[in-house]
C-alpha positions as a printed NumPy array, in Angstrom:
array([[ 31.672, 120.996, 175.676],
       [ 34.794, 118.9  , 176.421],
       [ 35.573, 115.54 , 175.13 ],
       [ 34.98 , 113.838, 178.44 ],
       [ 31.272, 115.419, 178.355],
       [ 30.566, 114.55 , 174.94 ],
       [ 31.367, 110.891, 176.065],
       [ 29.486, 111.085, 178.916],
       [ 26.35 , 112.287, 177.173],
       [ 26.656, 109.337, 174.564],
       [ 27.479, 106.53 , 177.15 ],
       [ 24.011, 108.061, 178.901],
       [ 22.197, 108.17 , 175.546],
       [ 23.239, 104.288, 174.915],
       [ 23.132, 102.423, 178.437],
       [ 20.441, 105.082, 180.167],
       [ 21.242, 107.075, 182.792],
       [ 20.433, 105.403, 185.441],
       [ 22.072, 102.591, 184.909],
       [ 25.698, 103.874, 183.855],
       [ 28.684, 102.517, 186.457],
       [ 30.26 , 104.73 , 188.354],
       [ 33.592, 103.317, 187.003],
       [ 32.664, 103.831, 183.768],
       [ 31.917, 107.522, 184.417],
       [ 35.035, 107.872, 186.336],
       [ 37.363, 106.062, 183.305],
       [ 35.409, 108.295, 181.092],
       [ 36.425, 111.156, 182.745],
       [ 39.369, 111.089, 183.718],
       [ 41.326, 108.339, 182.129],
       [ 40.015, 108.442, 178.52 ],
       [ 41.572, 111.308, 177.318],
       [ 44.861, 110.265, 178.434],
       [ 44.678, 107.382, 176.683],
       [ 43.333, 108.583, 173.549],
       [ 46.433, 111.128, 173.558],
       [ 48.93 , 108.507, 173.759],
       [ 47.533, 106.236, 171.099],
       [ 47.833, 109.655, 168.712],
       [ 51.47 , 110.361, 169.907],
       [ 52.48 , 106.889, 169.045],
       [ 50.506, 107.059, 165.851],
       [ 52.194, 109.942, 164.849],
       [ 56.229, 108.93 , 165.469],
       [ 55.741, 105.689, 163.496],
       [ 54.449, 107.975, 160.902],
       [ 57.105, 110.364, 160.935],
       [ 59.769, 107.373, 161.526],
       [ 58.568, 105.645, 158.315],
       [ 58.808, 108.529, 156.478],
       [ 62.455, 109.466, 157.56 ],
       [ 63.739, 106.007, 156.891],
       [ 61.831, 106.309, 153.601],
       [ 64.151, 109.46 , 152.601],
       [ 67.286, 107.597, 153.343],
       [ 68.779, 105.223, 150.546],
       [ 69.39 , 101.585, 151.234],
       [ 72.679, 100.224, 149.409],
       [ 71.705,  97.041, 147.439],
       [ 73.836,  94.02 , 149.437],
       [ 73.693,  91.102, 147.263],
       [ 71.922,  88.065, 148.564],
       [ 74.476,  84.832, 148.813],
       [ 73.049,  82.111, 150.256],
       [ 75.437,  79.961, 152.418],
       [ 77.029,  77.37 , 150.527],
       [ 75.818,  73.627, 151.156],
       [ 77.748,  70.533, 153.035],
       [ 78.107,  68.757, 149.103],
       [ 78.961,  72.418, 147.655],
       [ 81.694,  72.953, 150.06 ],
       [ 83.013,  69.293, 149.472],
       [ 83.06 ,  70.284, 145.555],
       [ 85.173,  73.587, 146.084],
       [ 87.98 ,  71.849, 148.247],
       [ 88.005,  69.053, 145.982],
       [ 88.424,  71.379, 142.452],
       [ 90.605,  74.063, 144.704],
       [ 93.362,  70.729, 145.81 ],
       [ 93.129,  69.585, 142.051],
       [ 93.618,  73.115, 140.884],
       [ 96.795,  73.491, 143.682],
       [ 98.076,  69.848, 142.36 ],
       [ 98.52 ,  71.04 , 138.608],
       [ 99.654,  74.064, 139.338],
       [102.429,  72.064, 141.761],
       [102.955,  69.818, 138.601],
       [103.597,  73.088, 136.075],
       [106.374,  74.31 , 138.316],
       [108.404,  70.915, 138.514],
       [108.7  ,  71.524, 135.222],
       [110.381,  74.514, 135.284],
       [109.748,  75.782, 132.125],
       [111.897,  79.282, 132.875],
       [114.772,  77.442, 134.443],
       [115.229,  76.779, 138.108],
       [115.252,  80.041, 140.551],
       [119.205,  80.381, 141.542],
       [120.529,  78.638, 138.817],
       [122.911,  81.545, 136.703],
       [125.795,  80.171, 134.918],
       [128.931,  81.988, 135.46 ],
       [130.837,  82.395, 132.048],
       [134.089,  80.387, 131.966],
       [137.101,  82.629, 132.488],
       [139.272,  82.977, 129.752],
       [142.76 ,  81.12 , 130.063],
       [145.003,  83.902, 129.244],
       [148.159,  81.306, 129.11 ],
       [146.089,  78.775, 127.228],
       [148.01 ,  76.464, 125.443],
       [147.842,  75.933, 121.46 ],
       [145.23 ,  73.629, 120.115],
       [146.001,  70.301, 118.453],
       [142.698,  69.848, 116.611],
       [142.689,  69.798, 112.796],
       [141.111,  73.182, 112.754],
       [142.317,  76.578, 110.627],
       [141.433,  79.89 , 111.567],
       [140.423,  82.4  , 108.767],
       [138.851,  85.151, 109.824],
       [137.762,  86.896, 112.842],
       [135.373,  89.968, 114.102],
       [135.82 ,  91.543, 117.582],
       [133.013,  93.298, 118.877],
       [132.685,  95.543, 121.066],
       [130.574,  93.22 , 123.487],
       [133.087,  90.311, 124.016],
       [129.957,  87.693, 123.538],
       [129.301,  89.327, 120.439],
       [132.513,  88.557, 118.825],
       [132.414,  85.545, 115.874],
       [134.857,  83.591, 114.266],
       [135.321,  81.602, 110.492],
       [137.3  ,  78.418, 111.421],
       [137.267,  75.413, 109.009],
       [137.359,  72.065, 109.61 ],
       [139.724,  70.554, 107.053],
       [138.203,  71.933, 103.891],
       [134.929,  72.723, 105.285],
       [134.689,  76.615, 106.818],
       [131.751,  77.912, 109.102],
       [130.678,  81.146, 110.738],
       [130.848,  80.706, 114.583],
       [129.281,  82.716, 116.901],
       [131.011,  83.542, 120.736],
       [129.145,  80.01 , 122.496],
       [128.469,  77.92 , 119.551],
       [129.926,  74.682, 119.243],
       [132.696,  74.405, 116.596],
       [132.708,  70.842, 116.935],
       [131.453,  67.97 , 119.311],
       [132.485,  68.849, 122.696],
       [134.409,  72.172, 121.549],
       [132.923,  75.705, 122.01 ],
       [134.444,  78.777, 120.618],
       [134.991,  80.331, 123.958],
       [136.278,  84.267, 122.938],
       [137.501,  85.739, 119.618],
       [140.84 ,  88.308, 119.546],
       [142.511,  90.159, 116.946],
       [144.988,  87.586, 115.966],
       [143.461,  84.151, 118.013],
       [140.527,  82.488, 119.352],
       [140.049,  80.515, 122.358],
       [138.211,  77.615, 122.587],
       [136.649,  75.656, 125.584],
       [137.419,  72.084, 124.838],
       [135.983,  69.319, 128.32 ],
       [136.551,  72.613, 130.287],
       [139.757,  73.645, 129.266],
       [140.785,  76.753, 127.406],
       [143.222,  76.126, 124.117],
       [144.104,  78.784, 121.792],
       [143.627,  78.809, 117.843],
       [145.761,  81.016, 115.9  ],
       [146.153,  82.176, 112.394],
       [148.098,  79.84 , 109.908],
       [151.999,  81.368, 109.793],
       [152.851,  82.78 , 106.33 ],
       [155.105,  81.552, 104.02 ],
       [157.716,  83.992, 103.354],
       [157.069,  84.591,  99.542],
       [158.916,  88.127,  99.793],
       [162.055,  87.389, 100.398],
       [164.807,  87.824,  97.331],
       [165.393,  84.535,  95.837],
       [169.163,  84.079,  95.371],
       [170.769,  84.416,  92.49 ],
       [173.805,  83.355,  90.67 ],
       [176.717,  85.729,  90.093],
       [176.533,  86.808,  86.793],
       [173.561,  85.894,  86.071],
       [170.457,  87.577,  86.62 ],
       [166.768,  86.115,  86.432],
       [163.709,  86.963,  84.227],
       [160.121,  87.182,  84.918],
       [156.994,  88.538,  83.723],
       [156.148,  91.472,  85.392],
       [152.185,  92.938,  84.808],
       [151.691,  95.709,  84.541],
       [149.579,  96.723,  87.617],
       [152.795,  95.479,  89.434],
       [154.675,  98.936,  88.512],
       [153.218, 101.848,  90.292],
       [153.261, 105.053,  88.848],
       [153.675, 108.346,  91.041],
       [149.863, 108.749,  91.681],
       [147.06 , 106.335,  92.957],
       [146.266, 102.999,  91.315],
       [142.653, 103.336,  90.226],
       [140.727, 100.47 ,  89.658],
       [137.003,  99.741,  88.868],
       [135.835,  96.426,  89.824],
       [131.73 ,  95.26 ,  90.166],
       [132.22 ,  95.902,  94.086],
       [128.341,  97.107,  94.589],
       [127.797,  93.75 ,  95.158],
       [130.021,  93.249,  98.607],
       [128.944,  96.679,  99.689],
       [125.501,  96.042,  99.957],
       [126.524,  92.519, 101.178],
       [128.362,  94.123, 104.207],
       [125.441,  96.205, 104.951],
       [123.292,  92.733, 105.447],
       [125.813,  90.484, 106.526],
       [128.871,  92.055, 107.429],
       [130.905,  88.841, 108.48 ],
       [130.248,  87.381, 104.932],
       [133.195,  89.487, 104.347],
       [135.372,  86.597, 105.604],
       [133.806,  83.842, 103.317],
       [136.02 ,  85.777, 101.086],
       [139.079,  87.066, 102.224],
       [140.529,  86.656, 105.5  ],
       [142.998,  89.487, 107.409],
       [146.407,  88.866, 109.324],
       [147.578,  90.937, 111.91 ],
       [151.097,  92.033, 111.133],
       [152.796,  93.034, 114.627],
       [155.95 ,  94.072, 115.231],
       [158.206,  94.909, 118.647],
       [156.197,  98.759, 118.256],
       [152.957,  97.156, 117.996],
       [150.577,  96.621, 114.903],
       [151.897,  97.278, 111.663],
       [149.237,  96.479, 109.49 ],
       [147.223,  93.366, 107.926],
       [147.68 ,  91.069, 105.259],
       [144.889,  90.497, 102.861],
       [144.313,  86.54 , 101.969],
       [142.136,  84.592,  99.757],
       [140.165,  82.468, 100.792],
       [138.6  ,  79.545,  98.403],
       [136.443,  81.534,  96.246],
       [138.57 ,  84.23 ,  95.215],
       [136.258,  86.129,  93.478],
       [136.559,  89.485,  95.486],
       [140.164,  88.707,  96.08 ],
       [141.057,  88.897,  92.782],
       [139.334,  92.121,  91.939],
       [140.954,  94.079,  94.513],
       [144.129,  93.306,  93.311],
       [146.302,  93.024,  96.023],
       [148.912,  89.977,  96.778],
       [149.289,  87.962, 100.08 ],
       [152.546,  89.826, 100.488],
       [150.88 ,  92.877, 100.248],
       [150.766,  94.944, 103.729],
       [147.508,  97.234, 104.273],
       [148.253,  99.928, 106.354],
       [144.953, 101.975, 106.1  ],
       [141.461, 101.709, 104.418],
       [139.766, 105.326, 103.652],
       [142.004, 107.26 , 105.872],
       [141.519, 104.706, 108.955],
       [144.759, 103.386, 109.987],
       [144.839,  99.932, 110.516],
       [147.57 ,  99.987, 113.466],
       [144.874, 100.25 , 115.833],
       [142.951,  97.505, 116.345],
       [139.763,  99.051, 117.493],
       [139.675, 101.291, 114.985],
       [140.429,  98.591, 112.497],
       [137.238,  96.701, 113.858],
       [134.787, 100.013, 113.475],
       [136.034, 100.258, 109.868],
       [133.428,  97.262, 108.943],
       [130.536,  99.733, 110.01 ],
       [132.107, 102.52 , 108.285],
       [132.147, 100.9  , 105.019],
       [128.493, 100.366, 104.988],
       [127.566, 103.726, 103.747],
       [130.871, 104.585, 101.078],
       [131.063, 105.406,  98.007],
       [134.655, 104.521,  97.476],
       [137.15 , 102.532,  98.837],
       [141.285, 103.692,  99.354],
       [143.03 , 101.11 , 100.342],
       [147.109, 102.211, 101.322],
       [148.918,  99.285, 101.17 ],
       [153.158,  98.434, 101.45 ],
       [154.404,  96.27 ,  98.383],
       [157.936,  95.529,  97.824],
       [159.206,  98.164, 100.347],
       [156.769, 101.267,  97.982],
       [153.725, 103.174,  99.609],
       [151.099, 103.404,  97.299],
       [146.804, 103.66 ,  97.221],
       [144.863, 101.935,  95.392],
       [141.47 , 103.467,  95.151],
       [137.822, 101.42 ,  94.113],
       [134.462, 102.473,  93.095],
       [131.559, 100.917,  95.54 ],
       [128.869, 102.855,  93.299]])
């Protein structure tokens, strides 16, 4: 017995028989099933449809809700204000101004000589020209100058050579030299017949050999190792140049004499070479600073009264 029967039998068992429409019997019949069938297909796909999407994960999307008329109002307001300080910073310019490099002032080579009141006693030539640093003294008072720093109001030690400065003075270069030497060498005259006296020490006559002599000079070795320009608080050198180029230096005091004195030399003293290093070359006379860091001795060959002799020093 089909399903169509089985409904048949009930609608006959419920209404009567005799009474059933004929509609009825043929919807029943021939429509029901149908129906029924499609309800079950449906049925079935949005089972199997919820349990595909089911298997698939969803990616959480936060929620934001849309901002409000007075919220929107707020974040323009606080963004312009943020844009106005940040405008404000930048006038500032608190790196310098984009496009604004200074080009060095070029160095007057025919500079004239300076007329300030202002003596030269030492200088240091690195090998980086900005590097370079000078002593100069203003009447009695001496300073350390750096390549840039001002020397005096409105004066800037522009570059440092061997044997000169140049400073930049309302935008002009003028040149500082070394004081000139007084002649102290030469043979005093004499009167015929007559000859002069005067004490002679005794570290004045050199023997055949090496003059050895042991001052406290730990003291300025470790000082050159810290402060190597220091050097020229103490003595100051002089380029000695001749038509054939650089003969040697002279060896100065300045006005504490303290180290001056110990070495033992004279201003007419000329220093041809320190440990082996000639001193006719002026870069290699600048590297001997660095050199004398780390020794243990010092040999200084110097030129007195026409002899060659060394005079040698313990750093230790």
């Amino acid at each position: 017995m089909n399903f169509a029967t089985r409904a048949q039998s009930y609608l006959d068992g419920w209404v009567g028989e005799k009474s059933t429409p004929k509609w009825l019997e043929g919807f029943v019949s021939n429509q029901l099933p149908i129906v029924v069938a499609i309800l079950l297909i449906l049925l079935i796909s949005w089972r199997a449809a919820e349990l595909t999407w089911g298997m698939i994960p969803v990616p959480d999307v936060p929620y934001h809700r849309a901002p409000t008329e007075t919220q929107q109002t707020r974040s323009d307001t606080a963004s312009s204000n943020s844009d106005t300080r940040l405008s404000k910073v930048s006038d500032l310019h608190l790196f310098g101004k984009a496009g604004e490099v200074k080009k060095p002032k070029k160095v007057d080579k025919k500079a004239p000589e300076t007329r300030l009141n202002l003596t030269l006693h030492g200088v240091f030539v690195a090998d980086l020209p900005e590097n370079g640093a000078a002593i100069i003294a203003k009447g009695s008072d001496q300073k350390y100058h750096k390549v840039g720093s001002a020397v005096m109001s409105g004066v800037t030690l522009q570059a440092v050579y061997t044997d000169r400065v140049v400073l930049l003075r309302k935008g002009q270069s003028e040149v500082l030299r070394f004081p000139k030497l007084k002649n102290n060498s030469a043979p005093s005259k004499r009167k015929s017949g007559k000859s002069s006296k005067r004490t002679v020490k005794t570290s004045d006559n050199f023997g055949p050999g090496p003059v050895s002599r042991n001052p406290n000079l730990s003291k300025y070795r470790d000082m050159l190792k810290q402060e190597p320009l220091k050097v020229f608080e103490y003595v100051r050198f002089v380029p000695v140049k001749s038509r054939d180029g650089m003969k040697g230096y002279r060896i100065l005091p300045q006005k504490n004499r303290e180290l001056y004195n110990q070495l033992g030399v004279r201003p007419s003293d000329l220093v041809t070479a320190v440990n082996g290093v000639p001193l006719t070359n002026d870069k290699e006379a600048m590297k001997l600073m660095d050199q004398l860091k780390d020794a243990s001795n010092l040999q200084v060959d110097i030129i007195r009264n026409g002899q060659s002799r060394t005079l040698s020093f313990d750093l230790n």
